[in-house]
C-alpha positions in Angstrom: -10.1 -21.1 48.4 -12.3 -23.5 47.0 -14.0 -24.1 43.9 -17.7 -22.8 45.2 -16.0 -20.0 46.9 -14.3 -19.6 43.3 -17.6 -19.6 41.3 -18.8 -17.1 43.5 -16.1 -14.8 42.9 -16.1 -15.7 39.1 -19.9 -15.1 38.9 -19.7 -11.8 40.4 -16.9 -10.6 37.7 -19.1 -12.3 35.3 -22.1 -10.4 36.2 -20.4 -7.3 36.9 -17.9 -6.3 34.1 -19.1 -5.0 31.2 -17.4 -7.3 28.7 -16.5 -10.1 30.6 -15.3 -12.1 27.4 -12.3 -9.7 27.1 -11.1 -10.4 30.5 -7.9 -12.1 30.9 -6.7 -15.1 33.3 -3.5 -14.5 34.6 -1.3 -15.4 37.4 0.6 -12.4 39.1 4.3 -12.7 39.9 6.5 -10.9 42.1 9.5 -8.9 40.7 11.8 -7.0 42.8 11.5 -3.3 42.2 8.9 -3.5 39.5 7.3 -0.7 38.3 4.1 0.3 36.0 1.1 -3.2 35.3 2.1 -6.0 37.3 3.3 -8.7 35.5 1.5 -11.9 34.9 2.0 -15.5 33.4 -1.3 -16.6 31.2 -2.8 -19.3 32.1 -2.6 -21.8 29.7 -5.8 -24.6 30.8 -7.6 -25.3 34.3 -7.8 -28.5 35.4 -10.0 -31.2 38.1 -6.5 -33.4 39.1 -6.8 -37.3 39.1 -6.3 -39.8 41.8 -4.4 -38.0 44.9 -5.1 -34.8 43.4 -8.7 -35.5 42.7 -10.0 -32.5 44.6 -7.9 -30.2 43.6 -8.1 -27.9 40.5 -4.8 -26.9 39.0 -4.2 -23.5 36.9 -1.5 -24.6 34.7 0.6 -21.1 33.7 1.8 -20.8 30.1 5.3 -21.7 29.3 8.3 -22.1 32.4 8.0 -18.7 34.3 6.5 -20.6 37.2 8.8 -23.1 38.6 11.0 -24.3 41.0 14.8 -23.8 40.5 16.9 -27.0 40.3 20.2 -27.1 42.5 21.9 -26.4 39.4 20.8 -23.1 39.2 20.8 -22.3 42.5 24.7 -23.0 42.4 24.6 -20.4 39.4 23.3 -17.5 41.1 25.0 -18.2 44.2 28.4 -17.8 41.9 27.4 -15.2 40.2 26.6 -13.1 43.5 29.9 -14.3 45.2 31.5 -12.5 42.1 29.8 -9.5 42.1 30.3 -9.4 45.9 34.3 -9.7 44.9 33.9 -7.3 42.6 32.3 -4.7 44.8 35.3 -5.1 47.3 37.8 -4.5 44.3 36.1 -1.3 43.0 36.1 0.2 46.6 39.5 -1.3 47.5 40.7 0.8 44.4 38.5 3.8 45.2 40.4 4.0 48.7 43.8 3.4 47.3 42.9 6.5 44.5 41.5 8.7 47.3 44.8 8.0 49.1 47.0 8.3 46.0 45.3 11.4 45.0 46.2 12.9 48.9 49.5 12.3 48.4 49.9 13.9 45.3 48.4 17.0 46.9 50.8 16.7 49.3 54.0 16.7 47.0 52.5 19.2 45.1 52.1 21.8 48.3 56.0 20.6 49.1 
């Protein structure tokens, strides 16, 4: 998209919505098995970028929502899901040694 094919889109809103000054900018984000509004980051200011980036314009979100995730936490999330993965294969190694436990029982008990 570009930024006549923006004002286009921006004008039609504009010139379709009954109160356009109570319409919110926000940028959607994706949550895994999210249900009810989707959920949005404001936008905190729109800008025309400088040098390199001088024709491109940047929607700055509010706050950190939006960002790339260092190495750091990376490594984080990848421990954290090696230990729940352990954790799963505890719970149902003990669920197999109670369903065999509980067999045997039955079977003294019919002895």
């Amino acid at each position: 998209m570009n930024l006549v094919e923006l004002k286009t889109v921006i004008d039609n809103i504009v010139s379709r919505h009954r109160y356009p000054e109570e319409v919110q900018v926000a940028i959607p984000v994706f949550r895994v098995g999210q249900m009810g509004p989707q959920s949005t980051v404001p936008v905190e200011h729109i800008h025309l970028g400088i040098d390199w980036d001088s024709n491109t314009l940047f929607i700055t979100p509010k706050g950190d929502e939006l960002r790339e995730i260092n190495v750091d936490e990376i490594s984080a999330i990848m421990k954290k899901y090696d230990e729940l993965c352990w954790t799963e294969y505890k719970i149902s190694k003990i669920k197999r040694e109670n369903e065999a436990l509980k067999k045997k029982l039955k079977e003294l008990e019919n002895d």
